[in-house]
N, CA, C and O atoms as a Tinker XYZ file with bonds, in Angstrom:
   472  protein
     1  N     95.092000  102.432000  127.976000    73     2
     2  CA    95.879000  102.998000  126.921000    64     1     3
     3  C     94.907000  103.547000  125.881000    63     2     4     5
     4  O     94.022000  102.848000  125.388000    81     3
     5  N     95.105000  104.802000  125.574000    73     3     6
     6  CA    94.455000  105.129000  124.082000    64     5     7
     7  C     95.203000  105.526000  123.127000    63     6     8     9
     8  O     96.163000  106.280000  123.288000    81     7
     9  N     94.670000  104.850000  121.567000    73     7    10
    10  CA    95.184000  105.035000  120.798000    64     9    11
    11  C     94.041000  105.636000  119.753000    63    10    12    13
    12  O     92.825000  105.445000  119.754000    81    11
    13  N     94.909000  106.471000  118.817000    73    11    14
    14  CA    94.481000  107.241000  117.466000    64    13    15
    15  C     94.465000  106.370000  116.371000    63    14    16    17
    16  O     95.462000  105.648000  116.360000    81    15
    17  N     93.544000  106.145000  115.275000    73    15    18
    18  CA    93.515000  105.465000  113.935000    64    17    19
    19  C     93.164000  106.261000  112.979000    63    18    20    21
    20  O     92.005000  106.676000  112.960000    81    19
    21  N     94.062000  106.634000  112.010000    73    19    22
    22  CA    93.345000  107.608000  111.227000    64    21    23
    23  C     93.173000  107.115000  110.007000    63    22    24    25
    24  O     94.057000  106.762000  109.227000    81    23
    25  N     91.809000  107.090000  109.825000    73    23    26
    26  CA    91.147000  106.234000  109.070000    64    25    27
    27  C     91.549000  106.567000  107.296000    63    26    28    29
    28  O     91.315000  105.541000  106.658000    81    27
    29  N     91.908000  107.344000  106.673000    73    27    30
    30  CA    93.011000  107.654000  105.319000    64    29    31
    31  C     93.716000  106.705000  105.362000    63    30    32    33
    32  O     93.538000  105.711000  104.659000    81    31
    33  N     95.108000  106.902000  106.610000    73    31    34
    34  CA    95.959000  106.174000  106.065000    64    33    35
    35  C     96.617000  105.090000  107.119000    63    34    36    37
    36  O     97.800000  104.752000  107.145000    81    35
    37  N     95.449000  104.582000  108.071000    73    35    38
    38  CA    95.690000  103.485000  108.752000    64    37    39
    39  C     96.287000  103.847000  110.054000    63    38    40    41
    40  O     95.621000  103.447000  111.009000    81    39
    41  N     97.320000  104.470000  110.338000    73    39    42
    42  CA    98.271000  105.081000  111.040000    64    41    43
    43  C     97.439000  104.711000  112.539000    63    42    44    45
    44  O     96.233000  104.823000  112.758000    81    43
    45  N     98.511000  104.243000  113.461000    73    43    46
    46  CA    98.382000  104.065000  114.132000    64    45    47
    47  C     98.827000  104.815000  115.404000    63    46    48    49
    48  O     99.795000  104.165000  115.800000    81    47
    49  N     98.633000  105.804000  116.219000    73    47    50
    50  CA    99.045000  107.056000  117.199000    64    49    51
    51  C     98.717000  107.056000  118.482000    63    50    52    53
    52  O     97.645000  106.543000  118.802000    81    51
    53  N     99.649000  107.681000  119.561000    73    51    54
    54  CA    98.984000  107.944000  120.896000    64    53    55
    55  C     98.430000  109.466000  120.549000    63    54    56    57
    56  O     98.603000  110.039000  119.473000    81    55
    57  N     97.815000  109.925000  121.555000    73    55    58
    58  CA    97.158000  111.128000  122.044000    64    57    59
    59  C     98.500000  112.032000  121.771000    63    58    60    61
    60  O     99.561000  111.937000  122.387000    81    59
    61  N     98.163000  113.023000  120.588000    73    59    62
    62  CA    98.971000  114.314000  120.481000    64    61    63
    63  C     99.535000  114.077000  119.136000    63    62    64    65
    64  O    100.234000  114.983000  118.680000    81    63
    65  N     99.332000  112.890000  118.335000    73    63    66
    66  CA   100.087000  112.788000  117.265000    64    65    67
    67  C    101.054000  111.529000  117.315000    63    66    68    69
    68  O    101.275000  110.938000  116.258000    81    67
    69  N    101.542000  111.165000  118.299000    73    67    70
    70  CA   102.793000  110.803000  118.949000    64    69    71
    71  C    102.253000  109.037000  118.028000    63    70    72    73
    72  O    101.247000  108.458000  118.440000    81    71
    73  N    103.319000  108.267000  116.505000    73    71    74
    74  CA   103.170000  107.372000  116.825000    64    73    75
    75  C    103.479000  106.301000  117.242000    63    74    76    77
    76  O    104.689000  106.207000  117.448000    81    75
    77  N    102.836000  105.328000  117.489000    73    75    78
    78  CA   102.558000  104.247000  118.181000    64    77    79
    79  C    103.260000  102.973000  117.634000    63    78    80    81
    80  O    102.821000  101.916000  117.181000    81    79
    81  N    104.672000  103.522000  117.871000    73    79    82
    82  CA   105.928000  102.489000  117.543000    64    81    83
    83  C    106.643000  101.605000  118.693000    63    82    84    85
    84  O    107.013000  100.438000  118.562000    81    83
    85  N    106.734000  102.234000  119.596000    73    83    86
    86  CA   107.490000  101.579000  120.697000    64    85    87
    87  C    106.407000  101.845000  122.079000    63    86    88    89
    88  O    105.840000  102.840000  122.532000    81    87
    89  N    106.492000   99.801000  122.614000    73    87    90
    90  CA   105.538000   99.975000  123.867000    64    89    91
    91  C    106.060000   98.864000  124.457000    63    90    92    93
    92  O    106.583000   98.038000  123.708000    81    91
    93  N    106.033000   98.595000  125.962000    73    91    94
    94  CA   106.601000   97.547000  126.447000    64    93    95
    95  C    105.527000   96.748000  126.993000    63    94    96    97
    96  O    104.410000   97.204000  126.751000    81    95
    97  N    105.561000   95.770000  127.607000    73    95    98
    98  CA   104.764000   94.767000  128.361000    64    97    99
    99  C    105.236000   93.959000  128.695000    63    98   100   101
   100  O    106.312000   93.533000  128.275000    81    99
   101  N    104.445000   93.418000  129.717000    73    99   102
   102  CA   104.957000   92.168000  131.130000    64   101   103
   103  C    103.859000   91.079000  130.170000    63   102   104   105
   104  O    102.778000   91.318000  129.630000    81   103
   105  N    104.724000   89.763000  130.255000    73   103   106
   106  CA   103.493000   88.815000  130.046000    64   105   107
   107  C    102.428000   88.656000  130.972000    63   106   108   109
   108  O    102.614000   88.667000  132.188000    81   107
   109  N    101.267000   88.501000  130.412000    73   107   110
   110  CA    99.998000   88.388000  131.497000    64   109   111
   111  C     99.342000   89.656000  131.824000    63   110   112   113
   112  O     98.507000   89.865000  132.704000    81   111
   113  N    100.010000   90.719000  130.716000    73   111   114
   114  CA    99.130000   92.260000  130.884000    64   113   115
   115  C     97.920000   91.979000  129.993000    63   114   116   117
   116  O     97.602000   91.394000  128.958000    81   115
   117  N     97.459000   92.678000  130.919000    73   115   118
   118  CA    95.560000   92.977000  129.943000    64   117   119
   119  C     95.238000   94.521000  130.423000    63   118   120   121
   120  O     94.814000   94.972000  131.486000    81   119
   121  N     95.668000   95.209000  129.033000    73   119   122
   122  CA    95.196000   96.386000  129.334000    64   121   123
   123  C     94.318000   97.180000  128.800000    63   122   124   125
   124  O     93.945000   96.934000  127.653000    81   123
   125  N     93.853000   98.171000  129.421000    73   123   126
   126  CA    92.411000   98.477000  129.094000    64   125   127
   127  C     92.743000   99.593000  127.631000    63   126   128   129
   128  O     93.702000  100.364000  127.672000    81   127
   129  N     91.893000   99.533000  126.509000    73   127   130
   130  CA    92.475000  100.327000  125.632000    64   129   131
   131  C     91.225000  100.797000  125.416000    63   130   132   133
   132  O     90.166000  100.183000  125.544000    81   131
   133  N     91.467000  102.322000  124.959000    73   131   134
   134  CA    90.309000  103.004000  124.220000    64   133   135
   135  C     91.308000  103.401000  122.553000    63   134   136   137
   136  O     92.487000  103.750000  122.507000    81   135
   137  N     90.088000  103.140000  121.016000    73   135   138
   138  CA    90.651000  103.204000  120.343000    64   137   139
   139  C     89.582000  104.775000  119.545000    63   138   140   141
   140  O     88.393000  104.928000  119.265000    81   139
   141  N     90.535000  105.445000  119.468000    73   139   142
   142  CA    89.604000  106.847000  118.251000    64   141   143
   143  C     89.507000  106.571000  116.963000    63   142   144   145
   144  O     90.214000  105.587000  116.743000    81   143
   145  N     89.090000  106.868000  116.192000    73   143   146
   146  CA    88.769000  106.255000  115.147000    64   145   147
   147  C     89.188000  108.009000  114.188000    63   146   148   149
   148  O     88.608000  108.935000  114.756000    81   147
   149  N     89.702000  108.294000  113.433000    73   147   150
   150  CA    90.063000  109.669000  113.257000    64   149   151
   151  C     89.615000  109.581000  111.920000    63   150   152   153
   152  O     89.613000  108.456000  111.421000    81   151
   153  N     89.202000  110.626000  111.176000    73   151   154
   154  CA    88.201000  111.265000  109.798000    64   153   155
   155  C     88.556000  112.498000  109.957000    63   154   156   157
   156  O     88.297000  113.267000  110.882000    81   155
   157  N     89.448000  112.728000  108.564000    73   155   158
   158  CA    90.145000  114.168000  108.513000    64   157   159
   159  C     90.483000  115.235000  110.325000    63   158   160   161
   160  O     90.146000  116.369000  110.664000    81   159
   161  N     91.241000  114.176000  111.015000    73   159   162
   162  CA    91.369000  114.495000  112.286000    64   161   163
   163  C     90.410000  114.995000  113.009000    63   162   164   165
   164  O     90.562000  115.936000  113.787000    81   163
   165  N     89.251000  114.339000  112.780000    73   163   166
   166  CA    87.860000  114.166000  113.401000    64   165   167
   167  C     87.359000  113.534000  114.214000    63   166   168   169
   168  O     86.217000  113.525000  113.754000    81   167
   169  N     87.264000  112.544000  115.774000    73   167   170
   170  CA    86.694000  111.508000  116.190000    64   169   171
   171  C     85.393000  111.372000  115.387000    63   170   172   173
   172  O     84.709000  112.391000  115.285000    81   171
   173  N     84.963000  110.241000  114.802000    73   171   174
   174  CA    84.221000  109.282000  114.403000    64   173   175
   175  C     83.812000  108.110000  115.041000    63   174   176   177
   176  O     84.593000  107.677000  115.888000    81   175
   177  N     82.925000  107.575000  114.871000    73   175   178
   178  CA    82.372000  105.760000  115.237000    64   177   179
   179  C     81.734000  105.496000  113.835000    63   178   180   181
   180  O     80.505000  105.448000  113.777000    81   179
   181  N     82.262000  105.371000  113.026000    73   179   182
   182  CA    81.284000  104.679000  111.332000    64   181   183
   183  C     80.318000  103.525000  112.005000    63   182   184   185
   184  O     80.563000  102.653000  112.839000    81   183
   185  N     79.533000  103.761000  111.541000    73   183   186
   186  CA    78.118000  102.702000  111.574000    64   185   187
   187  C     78.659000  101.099000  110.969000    63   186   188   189
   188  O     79.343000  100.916000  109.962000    81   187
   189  N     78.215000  100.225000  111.753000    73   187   190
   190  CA    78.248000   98.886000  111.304000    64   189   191
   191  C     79.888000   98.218000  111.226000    63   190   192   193
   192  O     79.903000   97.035000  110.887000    81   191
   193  N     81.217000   98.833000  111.495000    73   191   194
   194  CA    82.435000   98.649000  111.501000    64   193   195
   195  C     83.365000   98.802000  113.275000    63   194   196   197
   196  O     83.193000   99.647000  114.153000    81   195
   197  N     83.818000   98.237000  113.256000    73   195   198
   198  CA    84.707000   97.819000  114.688000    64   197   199
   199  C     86.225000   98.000000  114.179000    63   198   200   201
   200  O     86.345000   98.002000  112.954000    81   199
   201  N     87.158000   98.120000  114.782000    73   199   202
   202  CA    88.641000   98.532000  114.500000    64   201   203
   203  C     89.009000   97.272000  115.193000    63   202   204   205
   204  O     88.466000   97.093000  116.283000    81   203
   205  N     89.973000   96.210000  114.687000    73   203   206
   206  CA    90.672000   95.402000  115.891000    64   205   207
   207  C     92.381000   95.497000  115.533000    63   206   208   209
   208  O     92.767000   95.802000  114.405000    81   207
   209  N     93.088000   95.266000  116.378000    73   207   210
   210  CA    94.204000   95.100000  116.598000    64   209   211
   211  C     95.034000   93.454000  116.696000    63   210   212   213
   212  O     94.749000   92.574000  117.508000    81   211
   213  N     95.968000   93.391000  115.758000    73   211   214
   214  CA    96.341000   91.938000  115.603000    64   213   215
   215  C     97.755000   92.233000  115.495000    63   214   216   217
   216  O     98.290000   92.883000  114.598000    81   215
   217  N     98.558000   91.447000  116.951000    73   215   218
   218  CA    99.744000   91.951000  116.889000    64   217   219
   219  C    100.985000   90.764000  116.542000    63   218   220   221
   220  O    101.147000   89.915000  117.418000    81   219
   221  N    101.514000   90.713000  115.792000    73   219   222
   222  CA   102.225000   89.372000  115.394000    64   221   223
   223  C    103.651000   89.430000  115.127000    63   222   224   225
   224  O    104.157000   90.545000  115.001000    81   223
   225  N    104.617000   88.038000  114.987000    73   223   226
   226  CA   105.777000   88.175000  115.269000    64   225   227
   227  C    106.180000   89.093000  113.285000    63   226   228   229
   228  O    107.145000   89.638000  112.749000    81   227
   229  N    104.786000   88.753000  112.917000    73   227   230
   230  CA   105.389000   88.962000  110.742000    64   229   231
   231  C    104.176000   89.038000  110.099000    63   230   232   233
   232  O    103.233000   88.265000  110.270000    81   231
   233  N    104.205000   89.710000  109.571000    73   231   234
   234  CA   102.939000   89.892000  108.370000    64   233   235
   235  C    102.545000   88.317000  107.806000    63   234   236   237
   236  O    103.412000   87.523000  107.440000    81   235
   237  N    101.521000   88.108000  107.806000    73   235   238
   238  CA   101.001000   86.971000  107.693000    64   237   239
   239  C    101.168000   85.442000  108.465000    63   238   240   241
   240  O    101.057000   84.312000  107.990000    81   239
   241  N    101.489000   85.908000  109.890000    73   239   242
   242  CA   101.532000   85.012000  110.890000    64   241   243
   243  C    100.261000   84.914000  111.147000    63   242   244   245
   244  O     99.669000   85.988000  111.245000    81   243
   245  N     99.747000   84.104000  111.265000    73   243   246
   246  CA    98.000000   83.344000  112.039000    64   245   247
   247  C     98.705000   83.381000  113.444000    63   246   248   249
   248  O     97.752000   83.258000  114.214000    81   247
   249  N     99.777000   83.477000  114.163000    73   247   250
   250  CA    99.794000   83.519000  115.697000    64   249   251
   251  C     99.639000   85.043000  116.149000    63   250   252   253
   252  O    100.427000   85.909000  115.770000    81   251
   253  N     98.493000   85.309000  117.040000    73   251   254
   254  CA    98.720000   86.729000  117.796000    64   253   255
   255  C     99.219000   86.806000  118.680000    63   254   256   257
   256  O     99.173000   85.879000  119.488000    81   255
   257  N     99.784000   87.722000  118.879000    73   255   258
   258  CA   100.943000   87.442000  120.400000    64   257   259
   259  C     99.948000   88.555000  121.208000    63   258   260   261
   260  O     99.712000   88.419000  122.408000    81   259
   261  N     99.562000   89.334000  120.649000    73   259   262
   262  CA    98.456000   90.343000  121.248000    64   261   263
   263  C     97.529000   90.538000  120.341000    63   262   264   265
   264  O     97.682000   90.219000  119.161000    81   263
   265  N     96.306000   91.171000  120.890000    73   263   266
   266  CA    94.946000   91.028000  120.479000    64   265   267
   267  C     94.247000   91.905000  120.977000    63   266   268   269
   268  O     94.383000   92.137000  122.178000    81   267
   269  N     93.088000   92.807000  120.025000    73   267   270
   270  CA    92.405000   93.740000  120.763000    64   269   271
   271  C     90.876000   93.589000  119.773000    63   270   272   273
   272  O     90.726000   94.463000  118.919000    81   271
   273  N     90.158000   92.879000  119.852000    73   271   274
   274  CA    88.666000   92.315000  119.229000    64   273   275
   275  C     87.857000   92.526000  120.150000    63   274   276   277
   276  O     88.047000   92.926000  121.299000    81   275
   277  N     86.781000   92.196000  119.522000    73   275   278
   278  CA    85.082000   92.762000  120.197000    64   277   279
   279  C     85.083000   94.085000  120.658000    63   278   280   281
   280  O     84.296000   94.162000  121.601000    81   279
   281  N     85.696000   95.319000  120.378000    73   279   282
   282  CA    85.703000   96.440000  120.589000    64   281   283
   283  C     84.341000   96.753000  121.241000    63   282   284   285
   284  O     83.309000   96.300000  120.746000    81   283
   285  N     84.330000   97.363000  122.117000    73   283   286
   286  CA    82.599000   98.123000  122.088000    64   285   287
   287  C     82.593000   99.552000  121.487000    63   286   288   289
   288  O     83.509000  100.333000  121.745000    81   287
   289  N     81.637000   99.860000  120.748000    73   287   290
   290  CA    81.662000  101.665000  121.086000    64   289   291
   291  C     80.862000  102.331000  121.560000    63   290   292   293
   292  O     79.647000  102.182000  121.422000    81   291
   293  N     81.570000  103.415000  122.378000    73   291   294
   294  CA    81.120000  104.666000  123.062000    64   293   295
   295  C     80.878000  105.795000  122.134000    63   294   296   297
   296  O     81.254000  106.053000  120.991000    81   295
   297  N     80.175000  106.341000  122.951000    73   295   298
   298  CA    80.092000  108.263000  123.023000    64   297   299
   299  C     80.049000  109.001000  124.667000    63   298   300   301
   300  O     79.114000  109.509000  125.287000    81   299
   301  N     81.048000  108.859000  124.912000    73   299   302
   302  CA    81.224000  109.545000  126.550000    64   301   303
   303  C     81.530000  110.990000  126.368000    63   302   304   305
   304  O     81.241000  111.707000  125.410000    81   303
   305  N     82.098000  111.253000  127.339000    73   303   306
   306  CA    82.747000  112.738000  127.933000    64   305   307
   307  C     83.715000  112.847000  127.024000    63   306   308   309
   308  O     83.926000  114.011000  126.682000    81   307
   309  N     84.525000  111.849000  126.399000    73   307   310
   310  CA    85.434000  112.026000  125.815000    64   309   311
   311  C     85.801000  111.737000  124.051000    63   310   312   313
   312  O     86.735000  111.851000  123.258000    81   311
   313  N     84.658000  111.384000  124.094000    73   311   314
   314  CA    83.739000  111.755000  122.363000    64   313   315
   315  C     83.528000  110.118000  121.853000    63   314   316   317
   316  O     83.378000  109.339000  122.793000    81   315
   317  N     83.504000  109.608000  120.704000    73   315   318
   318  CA    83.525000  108.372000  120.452000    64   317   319
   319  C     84.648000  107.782000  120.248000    63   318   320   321
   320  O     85.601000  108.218000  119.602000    81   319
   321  N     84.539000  106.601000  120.892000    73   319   322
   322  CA    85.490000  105.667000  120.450000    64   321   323
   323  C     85.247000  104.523000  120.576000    63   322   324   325
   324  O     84.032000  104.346000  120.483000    81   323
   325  N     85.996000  103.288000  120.808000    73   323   326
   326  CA    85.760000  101.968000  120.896000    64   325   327
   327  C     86.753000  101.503000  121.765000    63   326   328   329
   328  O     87.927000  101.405000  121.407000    81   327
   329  N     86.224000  101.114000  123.255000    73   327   330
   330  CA    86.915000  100.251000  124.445000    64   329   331
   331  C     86.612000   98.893000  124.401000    63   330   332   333
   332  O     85.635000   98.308000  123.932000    81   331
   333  N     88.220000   98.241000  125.314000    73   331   334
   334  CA    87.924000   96.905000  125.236000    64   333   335
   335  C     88.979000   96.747000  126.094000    63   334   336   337
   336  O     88.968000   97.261000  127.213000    81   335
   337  N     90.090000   95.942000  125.594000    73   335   338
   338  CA    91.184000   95.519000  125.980000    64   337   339
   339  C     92.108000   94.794000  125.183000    63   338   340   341
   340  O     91.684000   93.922000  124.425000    81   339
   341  N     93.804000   95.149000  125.295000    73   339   342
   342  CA    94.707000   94.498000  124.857000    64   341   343
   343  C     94.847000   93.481000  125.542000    63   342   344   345
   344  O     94.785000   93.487000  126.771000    81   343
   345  N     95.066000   92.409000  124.796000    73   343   346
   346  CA    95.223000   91.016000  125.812000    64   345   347
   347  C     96.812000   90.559000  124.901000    63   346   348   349
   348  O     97.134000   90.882000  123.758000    81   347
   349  N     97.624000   89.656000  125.978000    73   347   350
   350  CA    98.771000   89.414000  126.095000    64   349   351
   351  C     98.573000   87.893000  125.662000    63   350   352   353
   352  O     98.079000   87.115000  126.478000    81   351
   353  N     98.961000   87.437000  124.347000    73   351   354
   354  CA    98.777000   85.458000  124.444000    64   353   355
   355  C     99.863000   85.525000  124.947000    63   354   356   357
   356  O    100.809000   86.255000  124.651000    81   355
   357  N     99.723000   84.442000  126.058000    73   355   358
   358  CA   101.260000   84.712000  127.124000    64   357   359
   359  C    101.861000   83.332000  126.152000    63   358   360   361
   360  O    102.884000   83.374000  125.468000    81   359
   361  N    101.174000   82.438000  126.259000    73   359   362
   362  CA   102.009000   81.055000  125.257000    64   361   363
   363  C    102.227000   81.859000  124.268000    63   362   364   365
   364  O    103.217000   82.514000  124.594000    81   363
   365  N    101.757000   82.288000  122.918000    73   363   366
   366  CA   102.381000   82.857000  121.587000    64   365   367
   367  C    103.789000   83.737000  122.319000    63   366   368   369
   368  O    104.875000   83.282000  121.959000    81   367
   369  N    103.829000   84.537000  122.970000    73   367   370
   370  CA   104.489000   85.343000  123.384000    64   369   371
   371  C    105.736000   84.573000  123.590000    63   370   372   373
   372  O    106.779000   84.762000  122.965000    81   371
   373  N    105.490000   83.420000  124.800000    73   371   374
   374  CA   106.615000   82.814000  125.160000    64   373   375
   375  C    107.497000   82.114000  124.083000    63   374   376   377
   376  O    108.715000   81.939000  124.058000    81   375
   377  N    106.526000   81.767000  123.207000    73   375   378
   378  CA   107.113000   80.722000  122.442000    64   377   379
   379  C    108.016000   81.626000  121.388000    63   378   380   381
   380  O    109.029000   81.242000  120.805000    81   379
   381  N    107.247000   83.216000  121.276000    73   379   382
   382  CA   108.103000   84.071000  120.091000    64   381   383
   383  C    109.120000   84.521000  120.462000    63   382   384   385
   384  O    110.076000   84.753000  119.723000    81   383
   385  N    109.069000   84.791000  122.106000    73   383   386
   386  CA   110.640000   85.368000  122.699000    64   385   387
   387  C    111.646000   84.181000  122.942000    63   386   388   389
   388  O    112.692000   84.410000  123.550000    81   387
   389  N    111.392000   83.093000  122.544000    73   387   390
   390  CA   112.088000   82.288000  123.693000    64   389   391
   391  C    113.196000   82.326000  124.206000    63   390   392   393
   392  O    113.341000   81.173000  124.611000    81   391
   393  N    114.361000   83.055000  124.544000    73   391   394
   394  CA   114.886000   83.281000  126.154000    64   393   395
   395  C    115.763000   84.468000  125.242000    63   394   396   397
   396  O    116.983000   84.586000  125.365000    81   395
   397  N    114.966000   85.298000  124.339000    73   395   398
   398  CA   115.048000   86.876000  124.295000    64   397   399
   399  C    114.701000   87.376000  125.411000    63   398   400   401
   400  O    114.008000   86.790000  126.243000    81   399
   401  N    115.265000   88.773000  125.545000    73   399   402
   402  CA   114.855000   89.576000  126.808000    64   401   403
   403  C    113.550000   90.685000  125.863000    63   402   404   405
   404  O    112.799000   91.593000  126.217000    81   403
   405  N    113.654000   90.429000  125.383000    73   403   406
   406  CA   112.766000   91.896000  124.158000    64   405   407
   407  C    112.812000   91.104000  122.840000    63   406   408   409
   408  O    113.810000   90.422000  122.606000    81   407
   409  N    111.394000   91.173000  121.622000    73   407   410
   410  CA   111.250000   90.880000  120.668000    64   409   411
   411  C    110.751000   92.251000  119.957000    63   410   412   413
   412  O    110.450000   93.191000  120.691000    81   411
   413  N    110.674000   92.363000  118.840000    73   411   414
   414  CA   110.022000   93.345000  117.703000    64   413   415
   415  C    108.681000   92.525000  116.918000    63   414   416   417
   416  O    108.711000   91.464000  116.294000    81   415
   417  N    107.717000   93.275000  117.152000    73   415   418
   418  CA   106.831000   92.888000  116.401000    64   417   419
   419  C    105.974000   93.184000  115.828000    63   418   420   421
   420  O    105.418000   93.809000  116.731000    81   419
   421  N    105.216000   93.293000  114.875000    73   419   422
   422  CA   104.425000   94.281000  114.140000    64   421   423
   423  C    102.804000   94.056000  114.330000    63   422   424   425
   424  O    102.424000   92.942000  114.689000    81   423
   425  N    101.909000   95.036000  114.108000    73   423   426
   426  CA   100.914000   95.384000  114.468000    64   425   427
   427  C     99.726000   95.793000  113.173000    63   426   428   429
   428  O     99.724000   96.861000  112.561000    81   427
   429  N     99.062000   95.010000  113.028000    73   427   430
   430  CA    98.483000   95.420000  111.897000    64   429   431
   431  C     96.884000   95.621000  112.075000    63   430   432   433
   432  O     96.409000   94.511000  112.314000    81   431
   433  N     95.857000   96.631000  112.049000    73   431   434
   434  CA    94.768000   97.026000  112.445000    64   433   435
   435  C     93.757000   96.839000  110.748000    63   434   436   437
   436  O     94.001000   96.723000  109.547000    81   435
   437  N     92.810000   96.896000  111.479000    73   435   438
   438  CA    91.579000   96.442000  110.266000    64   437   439
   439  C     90.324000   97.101000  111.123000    63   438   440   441
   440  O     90.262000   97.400000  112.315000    81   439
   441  N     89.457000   97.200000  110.178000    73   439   442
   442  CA    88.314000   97.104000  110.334000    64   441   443
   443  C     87.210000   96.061000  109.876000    63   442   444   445
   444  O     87.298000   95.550000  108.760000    81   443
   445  N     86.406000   95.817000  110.543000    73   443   446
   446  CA    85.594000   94.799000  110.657000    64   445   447
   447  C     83.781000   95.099000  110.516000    63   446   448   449
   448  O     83.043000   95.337000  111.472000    81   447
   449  N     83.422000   95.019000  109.269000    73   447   450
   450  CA    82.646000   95.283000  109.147000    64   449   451
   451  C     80.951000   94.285000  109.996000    63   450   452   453
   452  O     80.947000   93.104000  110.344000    81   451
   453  N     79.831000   95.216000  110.090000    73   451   454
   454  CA    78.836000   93.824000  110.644000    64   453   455
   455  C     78.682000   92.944000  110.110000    63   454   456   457
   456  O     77.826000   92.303000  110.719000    81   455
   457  N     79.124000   92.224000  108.912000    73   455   458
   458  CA    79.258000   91.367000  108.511000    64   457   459
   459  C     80.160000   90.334000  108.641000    63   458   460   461
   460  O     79.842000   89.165000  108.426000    81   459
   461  N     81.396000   90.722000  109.019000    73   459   462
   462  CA    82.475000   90.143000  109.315000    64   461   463
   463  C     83.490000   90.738000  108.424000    63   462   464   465
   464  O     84.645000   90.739000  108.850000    81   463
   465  N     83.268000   91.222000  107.310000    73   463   466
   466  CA    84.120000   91.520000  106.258000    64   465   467
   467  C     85.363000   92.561000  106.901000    63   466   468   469
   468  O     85.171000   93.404000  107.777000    81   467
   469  N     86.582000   92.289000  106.272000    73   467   470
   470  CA    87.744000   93.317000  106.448000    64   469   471
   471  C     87.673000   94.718000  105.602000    63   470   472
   472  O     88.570000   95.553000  105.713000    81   471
């Protein structure tokens, strides 16, 4: 999966603009994500900073139900970005749907400086 971050105003996008509101998943998916990092609709990699993804049932939940940390970054064929993977906590998950067929949940991205700092 790749996604757009545009670094102004956080925004989170697929490829074309399109955003990145509605997505489904099987528990026990781990999927491979590439993330762009966007500067006045620019690909970027800023020096010393990583993008992660923290996906939770509510703003200020400590449980992730999904997770996208230790980013690596590239400069390939397809300019810079930062690959890794979405990972599925299948327990958080279970325990947030419990015998929902579908939950809503929100997604909140940061950057992570080499220091650790947000």
């Amino acid at each position: 999966m790749q996604l757009l971050i545009d670094l102004a105003t956080m925004a989170v996008m697929f490829p074309g603009g399109i955003p990145a509101t509605d997505l489904s998943l099987v528990r026990g998916d781990k999927i491979p994500l590439r993330v762009t990092l966007l500067d006045e609709g620019a690909p970027v990699t800023p020096s010393g900073s990583r993008p992660a993804l923290a996906v939770k049932t509510a703003l200020g939940d400590e449980t992730l139900v999904l997770a996208a940390t230790n980013l690596e970054p590239v400069d390939d064929a397809l300019g810079p970005a930062y690959v890794g993977s979405l990972s599925v906590n299948t327990t958080q998950l279970i325990a947030a749907m419990n015998s929902a067929a579908s939950i809503d949940l929100i997604g909140e991205v940061v950057l992570i400086a080499g220091d650790g700092s947000q």
